[in-house]
PDB file of N, CA, C, O and CB in Angstrom:
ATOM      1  N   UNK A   1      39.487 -23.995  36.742  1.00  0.00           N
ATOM      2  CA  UNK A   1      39.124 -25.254  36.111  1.00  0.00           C
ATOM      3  C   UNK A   1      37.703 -25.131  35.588  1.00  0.00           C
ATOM      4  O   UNK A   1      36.877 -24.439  36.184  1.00  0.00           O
ATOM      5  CB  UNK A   1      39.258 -26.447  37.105  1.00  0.00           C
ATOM      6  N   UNK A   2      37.472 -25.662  34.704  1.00  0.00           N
ATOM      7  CA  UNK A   2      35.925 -25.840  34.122  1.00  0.00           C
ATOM      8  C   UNK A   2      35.115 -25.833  35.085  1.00  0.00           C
ATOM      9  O   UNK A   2      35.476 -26.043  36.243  1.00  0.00           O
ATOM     10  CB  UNK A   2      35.582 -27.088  33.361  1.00  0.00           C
ATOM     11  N   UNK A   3      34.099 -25.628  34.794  1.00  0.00           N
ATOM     12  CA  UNK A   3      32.429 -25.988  35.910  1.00  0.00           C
ATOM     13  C   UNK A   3      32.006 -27.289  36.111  1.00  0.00           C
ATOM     14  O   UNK A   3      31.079 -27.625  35.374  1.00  0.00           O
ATOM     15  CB  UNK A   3      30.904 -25.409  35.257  1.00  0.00           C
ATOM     16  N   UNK A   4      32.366 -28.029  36.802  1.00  0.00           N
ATOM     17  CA  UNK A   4      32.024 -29.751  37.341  1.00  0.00           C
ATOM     18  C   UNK A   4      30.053 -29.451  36.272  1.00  0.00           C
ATOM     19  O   UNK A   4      29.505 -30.153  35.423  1.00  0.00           O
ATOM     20  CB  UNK A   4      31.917 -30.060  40.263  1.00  0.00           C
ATOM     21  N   UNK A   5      29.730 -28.443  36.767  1.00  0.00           N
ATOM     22  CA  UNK A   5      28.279 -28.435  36.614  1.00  0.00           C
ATOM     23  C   UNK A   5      28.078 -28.613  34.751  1.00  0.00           C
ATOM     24  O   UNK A   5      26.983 -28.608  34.189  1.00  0.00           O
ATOM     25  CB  UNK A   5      27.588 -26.778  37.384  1.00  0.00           C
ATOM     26  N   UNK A   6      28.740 -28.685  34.409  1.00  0.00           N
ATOM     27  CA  UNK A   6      28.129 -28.933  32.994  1.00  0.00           C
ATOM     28  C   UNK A   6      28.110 -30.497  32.577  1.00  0.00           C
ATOM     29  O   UNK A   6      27.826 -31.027  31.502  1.00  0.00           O
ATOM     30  CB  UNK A   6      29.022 -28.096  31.863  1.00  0.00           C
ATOM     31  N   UNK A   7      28.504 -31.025  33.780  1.00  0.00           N
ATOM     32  CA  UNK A   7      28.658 -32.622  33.085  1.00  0.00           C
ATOM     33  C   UNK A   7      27.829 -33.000  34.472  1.00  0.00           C
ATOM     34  O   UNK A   7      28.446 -33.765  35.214  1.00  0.00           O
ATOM     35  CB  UNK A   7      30.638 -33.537  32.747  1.00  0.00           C
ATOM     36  N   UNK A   8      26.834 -32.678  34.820  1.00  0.00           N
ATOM     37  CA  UNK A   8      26.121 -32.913  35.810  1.00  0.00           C
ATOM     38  C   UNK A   8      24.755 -33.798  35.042  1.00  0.00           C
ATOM     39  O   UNK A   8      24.249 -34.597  35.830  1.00  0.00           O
ATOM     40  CB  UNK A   8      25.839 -31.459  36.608  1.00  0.00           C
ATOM     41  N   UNK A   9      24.272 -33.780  34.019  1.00  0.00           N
ATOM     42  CA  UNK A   9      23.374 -34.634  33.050  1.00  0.00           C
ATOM     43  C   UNK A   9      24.300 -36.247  32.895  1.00  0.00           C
ATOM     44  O   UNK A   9      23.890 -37.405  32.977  1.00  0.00           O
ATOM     45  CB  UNK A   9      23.197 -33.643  31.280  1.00  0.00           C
ATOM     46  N   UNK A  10      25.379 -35.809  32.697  1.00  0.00           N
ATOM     47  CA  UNK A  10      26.211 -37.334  32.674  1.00  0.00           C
ATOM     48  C   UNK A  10      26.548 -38.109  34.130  1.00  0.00           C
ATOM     49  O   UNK A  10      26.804 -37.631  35.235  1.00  0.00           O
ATOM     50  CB  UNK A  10      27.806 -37.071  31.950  1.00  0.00           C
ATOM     51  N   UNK A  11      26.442 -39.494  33.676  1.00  0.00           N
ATOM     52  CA  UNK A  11      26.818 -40.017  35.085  1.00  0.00           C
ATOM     53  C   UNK A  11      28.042 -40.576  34.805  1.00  0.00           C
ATOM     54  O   UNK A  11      28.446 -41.015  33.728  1.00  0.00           O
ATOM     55  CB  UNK A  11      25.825 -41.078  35.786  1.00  0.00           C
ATOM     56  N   UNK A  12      28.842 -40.496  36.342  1.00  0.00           N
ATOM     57  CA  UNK A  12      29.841 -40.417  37.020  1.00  0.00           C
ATOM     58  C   UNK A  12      29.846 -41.698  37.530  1.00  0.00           C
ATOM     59  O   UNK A  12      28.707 -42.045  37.840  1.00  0.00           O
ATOM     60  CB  UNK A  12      29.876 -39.385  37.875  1.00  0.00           C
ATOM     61  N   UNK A  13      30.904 -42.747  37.788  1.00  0.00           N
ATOM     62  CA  UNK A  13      31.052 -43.383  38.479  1.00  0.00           C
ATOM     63  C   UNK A  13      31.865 -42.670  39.635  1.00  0.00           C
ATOM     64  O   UNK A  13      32.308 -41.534  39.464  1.00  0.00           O
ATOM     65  CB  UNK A  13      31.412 -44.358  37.884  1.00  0.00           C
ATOM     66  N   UNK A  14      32.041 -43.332  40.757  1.00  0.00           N
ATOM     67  CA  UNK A  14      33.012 -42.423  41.840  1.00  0.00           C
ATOM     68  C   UNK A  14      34.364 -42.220  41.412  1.00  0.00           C
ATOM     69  O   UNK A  14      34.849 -41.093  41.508  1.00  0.00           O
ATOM     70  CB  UNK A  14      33.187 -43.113  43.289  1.00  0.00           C
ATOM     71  N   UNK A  15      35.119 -43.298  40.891  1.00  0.00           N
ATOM     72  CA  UNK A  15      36.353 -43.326  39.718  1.00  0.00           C
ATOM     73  C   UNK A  15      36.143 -42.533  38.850  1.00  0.00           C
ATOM     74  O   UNK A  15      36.877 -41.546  38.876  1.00  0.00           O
ATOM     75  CB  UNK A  15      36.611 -44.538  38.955  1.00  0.00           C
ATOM     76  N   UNK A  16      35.351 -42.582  38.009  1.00  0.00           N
ATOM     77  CA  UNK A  16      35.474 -41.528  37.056  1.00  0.00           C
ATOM     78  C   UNK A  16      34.973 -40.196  37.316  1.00  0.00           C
ATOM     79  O   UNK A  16      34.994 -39.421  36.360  1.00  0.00           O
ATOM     80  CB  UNK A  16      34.915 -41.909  35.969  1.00  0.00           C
ATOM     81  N   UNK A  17      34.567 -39.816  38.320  1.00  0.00           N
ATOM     82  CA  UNK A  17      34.420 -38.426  39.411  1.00  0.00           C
ATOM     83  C   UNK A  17      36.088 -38.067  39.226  1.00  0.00           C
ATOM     84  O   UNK A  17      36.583 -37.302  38.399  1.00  0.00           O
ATOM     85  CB  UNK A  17      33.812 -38.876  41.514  1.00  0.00           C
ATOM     86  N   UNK A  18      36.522 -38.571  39.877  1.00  0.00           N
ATOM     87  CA  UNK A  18      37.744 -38.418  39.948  1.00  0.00           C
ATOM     88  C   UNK A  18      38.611 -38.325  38.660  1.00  0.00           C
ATOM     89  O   UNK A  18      39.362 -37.372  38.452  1.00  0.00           O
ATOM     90  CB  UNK A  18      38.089 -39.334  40.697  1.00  0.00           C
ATOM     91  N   UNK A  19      38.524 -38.946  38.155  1.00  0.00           N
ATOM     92  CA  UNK A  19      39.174 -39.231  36.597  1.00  0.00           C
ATOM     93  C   UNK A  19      38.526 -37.332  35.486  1.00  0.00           C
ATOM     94  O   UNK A  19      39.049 -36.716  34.557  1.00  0.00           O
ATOM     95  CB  UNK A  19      37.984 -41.429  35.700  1.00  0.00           C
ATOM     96  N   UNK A  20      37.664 -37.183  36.027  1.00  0.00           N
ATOM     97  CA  UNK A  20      37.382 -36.471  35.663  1.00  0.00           C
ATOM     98  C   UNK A  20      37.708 -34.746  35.895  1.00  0.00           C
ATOM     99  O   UNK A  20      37.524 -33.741  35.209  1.00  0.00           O
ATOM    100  CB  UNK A  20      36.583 -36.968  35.749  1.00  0.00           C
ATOM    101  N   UNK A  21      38.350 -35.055  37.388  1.00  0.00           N
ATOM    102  CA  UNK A  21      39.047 -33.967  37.804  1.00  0.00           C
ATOM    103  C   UNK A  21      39.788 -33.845  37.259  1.00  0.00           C
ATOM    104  O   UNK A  21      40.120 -32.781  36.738  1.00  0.00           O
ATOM    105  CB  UNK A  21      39.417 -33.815  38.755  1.00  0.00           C
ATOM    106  N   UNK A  22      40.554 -35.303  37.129  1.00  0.00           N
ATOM    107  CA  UNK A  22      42.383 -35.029  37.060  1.00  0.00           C
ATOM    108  C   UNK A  22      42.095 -34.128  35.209  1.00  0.00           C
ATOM    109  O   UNK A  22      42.561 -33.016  34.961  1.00  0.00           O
ATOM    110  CB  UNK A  22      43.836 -37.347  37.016  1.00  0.00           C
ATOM    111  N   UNK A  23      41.237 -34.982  34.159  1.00  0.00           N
ATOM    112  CA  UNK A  23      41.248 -34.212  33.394  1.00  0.00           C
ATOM    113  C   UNK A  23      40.525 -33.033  32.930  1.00  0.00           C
ATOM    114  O   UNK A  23      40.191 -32.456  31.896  1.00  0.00           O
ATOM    115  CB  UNK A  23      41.328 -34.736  32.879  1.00  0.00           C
ATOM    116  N   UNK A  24      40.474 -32.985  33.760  1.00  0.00           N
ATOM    117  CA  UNK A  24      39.695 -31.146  33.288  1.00  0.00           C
ATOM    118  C   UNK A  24      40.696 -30.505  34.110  1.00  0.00           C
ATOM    119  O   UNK A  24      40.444 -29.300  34.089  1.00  0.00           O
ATOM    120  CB  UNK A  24      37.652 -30.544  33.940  1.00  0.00           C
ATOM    121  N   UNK A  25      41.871 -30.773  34.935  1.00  0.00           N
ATOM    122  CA  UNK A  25      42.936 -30.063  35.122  1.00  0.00           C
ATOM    123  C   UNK A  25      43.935 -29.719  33.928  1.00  0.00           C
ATOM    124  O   UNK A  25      44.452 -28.663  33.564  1.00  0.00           O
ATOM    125  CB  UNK A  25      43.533 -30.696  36.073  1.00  0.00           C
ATOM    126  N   UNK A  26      44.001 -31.019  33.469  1.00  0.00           N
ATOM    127  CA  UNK A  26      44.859 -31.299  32.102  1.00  0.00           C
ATOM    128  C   UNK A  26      44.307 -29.934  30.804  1.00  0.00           C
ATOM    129  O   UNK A  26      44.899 -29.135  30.079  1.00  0.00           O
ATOM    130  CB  UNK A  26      44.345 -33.285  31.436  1.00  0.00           C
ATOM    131  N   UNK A  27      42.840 -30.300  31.091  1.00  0.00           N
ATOM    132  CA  UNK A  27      42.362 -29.452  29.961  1.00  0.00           C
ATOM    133  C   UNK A  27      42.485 -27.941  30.008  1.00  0.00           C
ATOM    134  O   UNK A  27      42.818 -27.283  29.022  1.00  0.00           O
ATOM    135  CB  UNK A  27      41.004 -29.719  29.775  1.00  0.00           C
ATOM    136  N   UNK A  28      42.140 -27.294  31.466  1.00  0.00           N
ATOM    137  CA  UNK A  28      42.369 -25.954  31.935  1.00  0.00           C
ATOM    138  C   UNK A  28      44.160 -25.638  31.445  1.00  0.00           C
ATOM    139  O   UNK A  28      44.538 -24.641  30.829  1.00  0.00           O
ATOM    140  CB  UNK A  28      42.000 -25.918  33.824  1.00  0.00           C
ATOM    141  N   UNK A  29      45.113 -26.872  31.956  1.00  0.00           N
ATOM    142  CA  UNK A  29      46.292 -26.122  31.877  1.00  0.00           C
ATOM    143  C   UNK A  29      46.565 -25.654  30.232  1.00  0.00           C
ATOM    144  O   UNK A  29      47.329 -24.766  29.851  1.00  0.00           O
ATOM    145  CB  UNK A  29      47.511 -27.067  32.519  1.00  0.00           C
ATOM    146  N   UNK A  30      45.823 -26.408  29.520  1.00  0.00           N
ATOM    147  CA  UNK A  30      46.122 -26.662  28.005  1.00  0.00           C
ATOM    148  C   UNK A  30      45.754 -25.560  27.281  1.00  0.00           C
ATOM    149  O   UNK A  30      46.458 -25.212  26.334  1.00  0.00           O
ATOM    150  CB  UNK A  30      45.411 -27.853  27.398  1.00  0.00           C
ATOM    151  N   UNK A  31      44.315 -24.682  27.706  1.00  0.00           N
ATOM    152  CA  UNK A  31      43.590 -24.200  26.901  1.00  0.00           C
ATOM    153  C   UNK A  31      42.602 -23.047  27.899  1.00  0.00           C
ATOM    154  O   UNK A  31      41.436 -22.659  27.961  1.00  0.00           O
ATOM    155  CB  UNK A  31      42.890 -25.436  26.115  1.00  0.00           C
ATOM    156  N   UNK A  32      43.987 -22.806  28.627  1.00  0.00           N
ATOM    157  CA  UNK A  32      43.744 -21.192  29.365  1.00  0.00           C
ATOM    158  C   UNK A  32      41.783 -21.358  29.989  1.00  0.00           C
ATOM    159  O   UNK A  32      40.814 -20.701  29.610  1.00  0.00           O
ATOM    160  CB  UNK A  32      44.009 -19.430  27.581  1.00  0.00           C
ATOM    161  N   UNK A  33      41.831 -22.129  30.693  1.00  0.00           N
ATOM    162  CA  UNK A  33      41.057 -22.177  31.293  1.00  0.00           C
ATOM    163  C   UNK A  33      39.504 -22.348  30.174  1.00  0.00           C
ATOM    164  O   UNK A  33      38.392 -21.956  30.528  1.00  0.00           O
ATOM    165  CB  UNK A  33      41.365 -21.064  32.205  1.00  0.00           C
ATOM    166  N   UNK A  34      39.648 -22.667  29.524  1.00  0.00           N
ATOM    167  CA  UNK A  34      38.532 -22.655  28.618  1.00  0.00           C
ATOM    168  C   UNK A  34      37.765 -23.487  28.970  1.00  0.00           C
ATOM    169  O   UNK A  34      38.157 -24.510  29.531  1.00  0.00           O
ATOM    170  CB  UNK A  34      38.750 -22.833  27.366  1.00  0.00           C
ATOM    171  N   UNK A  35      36.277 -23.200  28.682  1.00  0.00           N
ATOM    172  CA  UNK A  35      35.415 -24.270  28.973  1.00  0.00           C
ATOM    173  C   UNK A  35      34.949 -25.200  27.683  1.00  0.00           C
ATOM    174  O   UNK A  35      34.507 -24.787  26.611  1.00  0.00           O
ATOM    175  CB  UNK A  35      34.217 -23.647  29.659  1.00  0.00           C
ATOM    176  N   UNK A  36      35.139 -26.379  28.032  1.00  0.00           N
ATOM    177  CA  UNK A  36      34.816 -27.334  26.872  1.00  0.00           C
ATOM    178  C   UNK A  36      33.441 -27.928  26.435  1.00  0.00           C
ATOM    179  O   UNK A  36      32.682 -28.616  27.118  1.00  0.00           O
ATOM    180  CB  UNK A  36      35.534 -28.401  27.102  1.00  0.00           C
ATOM    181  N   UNK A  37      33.305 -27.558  25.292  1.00  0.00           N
ATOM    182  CA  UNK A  37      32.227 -27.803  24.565  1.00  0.00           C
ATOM    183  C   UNK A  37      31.895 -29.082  23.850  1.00  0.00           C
ATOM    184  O   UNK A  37      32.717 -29.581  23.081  1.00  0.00           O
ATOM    185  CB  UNK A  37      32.234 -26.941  23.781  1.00  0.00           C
ATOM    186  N   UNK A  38      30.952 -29.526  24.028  1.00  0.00           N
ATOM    187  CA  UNK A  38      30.748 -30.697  23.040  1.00  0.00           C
ATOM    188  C   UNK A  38      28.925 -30.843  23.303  1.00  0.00           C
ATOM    189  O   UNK A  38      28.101 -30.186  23.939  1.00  0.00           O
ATOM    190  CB  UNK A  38      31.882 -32.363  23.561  1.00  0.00           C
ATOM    191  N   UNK A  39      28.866 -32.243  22.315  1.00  0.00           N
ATOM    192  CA  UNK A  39      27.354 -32.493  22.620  1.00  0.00           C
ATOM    193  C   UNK A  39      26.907 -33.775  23.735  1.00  0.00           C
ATOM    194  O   UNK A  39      27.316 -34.931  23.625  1.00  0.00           O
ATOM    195  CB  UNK A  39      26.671 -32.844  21.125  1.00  0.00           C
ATOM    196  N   UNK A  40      26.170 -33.385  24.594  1.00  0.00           N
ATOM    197  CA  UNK A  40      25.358 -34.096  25.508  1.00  0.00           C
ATOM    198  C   UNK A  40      24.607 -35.012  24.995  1.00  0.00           C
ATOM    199  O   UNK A  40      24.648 -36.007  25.720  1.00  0.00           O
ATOM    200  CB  UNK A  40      24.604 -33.362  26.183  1.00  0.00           C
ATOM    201  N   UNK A  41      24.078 -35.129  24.283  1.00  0.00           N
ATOM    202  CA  UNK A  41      23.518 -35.913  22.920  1.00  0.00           C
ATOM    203  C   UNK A  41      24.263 -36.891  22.976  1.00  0.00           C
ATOM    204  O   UNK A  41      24.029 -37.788  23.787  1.00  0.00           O
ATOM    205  CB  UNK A  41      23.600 -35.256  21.456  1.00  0.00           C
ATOM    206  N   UNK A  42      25.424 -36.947  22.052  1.00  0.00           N
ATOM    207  CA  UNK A  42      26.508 -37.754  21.764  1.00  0.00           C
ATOM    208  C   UNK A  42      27.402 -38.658  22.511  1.00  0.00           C
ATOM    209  O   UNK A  42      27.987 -39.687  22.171  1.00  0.00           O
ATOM    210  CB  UNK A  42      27.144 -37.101  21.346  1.00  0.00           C
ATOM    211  N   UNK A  43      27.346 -37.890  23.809  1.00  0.00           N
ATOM    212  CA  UNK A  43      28.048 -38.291  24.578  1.00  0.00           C
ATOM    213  C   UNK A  43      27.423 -38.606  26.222  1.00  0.00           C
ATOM    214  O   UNK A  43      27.775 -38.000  27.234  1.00  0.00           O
ATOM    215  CB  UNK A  43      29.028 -37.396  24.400  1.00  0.00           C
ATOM    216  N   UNK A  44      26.444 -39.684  26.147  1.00  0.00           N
ATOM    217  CA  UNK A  44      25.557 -40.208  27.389  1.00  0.00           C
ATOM    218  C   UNK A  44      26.007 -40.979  28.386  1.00  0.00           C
ATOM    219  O   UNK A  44      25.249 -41.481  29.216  1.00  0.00           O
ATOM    220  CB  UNK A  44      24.557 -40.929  27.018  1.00  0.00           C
ATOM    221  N   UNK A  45      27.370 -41.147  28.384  1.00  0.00           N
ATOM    222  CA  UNK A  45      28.054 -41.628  29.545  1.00  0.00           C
ATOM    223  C   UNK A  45      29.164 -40.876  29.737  1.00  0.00           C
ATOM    224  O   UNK A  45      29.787 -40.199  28.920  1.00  0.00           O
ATOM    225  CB  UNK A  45      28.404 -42.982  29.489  1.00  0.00           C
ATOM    226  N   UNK A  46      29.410 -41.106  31.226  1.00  0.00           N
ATOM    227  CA  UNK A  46      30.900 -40.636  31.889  1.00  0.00           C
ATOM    228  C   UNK A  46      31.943 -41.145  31.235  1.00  0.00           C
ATOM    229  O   UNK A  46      32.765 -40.248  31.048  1.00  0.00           O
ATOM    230  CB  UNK A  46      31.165 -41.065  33.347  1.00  0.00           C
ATOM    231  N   UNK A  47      32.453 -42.634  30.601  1.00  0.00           N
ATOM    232  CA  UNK A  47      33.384 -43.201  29.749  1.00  0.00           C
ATOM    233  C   UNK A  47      33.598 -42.257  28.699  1.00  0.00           C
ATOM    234  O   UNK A  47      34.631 -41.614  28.514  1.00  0.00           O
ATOM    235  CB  UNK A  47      32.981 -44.498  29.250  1.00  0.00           C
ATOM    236  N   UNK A  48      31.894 -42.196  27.604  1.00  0.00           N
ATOM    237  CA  UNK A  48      32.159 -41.274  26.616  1.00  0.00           C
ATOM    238  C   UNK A  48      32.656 -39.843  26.886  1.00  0.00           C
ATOM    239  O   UNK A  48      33.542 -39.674  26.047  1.00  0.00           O
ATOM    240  CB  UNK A  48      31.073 -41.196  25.956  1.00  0.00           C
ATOM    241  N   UNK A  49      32.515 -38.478  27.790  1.00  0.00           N
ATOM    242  CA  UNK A  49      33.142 -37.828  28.226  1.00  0.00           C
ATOM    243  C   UNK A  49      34.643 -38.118  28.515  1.00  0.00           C
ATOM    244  O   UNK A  49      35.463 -37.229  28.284  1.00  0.00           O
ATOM    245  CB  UNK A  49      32.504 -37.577  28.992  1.00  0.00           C
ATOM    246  N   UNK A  50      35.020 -39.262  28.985  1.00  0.00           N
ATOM    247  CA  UNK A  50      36.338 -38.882  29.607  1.00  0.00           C
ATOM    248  C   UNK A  50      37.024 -39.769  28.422  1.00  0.00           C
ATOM    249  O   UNK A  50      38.039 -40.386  28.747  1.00  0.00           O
ATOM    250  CB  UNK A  50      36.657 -39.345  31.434  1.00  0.00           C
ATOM    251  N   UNK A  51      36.499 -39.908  26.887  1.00  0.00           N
ATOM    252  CA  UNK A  51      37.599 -40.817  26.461  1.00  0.00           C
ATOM    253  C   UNK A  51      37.464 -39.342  25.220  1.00  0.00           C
ATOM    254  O   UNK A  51      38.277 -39.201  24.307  1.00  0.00           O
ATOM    255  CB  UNK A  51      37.273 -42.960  26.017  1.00  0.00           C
ATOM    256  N   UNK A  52      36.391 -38.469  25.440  1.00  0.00           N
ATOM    257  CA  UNK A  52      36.540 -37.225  24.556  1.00  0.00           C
ATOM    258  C   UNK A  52      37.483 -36.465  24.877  1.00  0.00           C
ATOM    259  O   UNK A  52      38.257 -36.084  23.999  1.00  0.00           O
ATOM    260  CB  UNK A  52      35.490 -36.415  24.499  1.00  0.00           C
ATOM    261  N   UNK A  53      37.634 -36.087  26.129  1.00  0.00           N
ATOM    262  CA  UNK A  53      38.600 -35.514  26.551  1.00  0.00           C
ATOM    263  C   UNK A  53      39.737 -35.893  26.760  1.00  0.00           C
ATOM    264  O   UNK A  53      40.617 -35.061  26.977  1.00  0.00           O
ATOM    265  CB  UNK A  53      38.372 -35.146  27.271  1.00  0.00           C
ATOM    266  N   UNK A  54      40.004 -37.234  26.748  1.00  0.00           N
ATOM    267  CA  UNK A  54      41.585 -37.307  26.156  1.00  0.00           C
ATOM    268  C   UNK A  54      42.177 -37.247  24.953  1.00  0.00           C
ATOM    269  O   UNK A  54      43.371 -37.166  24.664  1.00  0.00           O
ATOM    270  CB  UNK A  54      42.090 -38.285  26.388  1.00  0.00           C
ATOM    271  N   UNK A  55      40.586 -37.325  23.846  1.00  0.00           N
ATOM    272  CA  UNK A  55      40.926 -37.141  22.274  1.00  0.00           C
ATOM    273  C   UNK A  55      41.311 -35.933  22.460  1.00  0.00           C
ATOM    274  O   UNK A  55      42.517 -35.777  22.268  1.00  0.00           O
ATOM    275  CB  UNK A  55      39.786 -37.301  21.083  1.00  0.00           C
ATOM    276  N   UNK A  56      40.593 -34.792  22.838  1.00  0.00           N
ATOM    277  CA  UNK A  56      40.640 -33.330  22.678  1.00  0.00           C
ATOM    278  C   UNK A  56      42.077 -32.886  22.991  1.00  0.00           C
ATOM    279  O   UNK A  56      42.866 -32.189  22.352  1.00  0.00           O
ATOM    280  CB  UNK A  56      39.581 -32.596  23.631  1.00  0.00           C
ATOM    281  N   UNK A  57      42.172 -33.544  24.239  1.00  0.00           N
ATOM    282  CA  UNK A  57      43.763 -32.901  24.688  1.00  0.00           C
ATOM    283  C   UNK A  57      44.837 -33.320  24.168  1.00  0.00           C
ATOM    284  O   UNK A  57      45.867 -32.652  24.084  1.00  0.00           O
ATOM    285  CB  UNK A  57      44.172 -33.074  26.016  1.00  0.00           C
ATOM    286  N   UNK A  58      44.674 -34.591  23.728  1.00  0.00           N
ATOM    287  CA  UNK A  58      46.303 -35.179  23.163  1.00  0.00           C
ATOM    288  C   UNK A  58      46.115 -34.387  21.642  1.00  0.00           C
ATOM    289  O   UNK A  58      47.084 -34.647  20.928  1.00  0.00           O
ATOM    290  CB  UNK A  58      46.547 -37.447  22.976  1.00  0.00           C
ATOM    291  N   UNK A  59      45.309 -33.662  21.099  1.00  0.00           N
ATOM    292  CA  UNK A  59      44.802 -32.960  19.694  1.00  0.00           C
ATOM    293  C   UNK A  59      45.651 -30.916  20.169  1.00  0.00           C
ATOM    294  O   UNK A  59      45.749 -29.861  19.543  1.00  0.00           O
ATOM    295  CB  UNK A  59      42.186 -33.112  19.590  1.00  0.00           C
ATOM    296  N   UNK A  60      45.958 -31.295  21.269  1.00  0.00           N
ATOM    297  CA  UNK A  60      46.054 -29.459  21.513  1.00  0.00           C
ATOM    298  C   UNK A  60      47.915 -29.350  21.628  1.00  0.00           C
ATOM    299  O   UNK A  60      48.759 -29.832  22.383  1.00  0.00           O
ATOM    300  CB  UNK A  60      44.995 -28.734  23.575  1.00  0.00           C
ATOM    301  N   UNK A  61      47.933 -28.553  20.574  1.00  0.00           N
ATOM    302  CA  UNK A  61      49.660 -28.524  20.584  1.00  0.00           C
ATOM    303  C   UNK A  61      49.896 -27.489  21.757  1.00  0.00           C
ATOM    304  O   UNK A  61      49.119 -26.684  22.270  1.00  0.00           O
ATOM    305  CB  UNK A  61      50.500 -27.887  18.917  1.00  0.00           C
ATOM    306  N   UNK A  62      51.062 -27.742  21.981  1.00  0.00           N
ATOM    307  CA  UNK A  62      51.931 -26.770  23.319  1.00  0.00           C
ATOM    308  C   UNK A  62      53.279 -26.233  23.208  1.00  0.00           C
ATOM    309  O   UNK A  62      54.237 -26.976  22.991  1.00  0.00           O
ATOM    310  CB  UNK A  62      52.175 -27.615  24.631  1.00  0.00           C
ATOM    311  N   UNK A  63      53.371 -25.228  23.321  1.00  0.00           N
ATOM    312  CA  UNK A  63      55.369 -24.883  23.329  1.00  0.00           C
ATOM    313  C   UNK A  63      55.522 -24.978  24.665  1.00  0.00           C
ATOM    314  O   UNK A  63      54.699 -24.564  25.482  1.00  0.00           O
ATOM    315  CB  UNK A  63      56.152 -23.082  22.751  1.00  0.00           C
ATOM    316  N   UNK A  64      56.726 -25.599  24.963  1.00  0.00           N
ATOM    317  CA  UNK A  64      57.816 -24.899  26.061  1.00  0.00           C
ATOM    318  C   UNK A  64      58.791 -24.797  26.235  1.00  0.00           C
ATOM    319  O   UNK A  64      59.697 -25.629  26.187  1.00  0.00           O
ATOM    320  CB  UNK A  64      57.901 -25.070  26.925  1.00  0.00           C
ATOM    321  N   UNK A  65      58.794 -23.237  26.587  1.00  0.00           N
ATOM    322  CA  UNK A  65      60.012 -22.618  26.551  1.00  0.00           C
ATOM    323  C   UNK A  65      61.218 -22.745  27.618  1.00  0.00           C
ATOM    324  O   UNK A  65      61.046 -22.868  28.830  1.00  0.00           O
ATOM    325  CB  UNK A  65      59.669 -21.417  26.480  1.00  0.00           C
ATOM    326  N   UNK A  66      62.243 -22.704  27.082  1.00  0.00           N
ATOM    327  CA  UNK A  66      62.889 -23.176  28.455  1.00  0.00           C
ATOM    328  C   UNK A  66      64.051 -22.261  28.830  1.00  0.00           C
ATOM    329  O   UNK A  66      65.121 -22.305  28.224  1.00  0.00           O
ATOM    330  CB  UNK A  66      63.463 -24.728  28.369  1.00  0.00           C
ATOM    331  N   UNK A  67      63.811 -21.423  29.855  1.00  0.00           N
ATOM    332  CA  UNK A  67      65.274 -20.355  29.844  1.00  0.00           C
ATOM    333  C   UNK A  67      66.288 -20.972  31.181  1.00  0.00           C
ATOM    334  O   UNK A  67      66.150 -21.497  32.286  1.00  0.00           O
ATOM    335  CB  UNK A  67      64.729 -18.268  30.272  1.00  0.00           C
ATOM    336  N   UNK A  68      67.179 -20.596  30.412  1.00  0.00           N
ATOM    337  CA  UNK A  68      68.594 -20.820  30.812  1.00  0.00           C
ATOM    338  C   UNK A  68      69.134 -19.728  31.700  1.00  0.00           C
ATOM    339  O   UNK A  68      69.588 -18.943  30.868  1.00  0.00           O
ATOM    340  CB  UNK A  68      69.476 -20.931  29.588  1.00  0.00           C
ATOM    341  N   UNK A  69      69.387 -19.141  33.031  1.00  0.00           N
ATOM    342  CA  UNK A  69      70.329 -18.411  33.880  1.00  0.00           C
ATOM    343  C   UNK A  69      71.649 -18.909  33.973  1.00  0.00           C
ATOM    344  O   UNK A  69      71.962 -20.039  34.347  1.00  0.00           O
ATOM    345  CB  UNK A  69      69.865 -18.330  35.147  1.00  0.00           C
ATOM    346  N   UNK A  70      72.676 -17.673  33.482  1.00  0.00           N
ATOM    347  CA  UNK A  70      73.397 -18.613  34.570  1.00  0.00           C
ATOM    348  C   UNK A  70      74.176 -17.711  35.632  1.00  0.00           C
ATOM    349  O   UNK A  70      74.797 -18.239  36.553  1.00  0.00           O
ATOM    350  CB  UNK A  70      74.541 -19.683  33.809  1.00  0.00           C
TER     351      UNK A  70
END
């Protein structure tokens, strides 16, 4: 999963501590563990972070494949 430590300049409510796990799980499964970039600048609250990262992810296409045994 990403480094908690890069969003350590932003504040966290205890909810969105959390909220923030669940999506940077979302984001790791999406994008092979990549670490996500953006600007600190731009984005000076925990809300603004976690409403980027649901832009980012619902933006990342996915296949799945589905095999059949029989």
């Amino acid at each position: 999963m990403p480094e908690l430590k890069l969003f350590g300049e932003n504040h966290f409510t205890v909810s969105e501590q959390g909220q923030l796990k669940n999506r940077l799980s979302r984001w790791a499964a999406l994008t092979d563990a990549q670490v996500p970039e953006f600007d600190k600048d731009l984005l000076p609250k925990g809300k603004d972070v976690l409403g980027w990262l649901d832009e980012q992810t619902s933006q990342i296409e996915f296949f799945v494949t589905i095999v059949f045994s029989r």
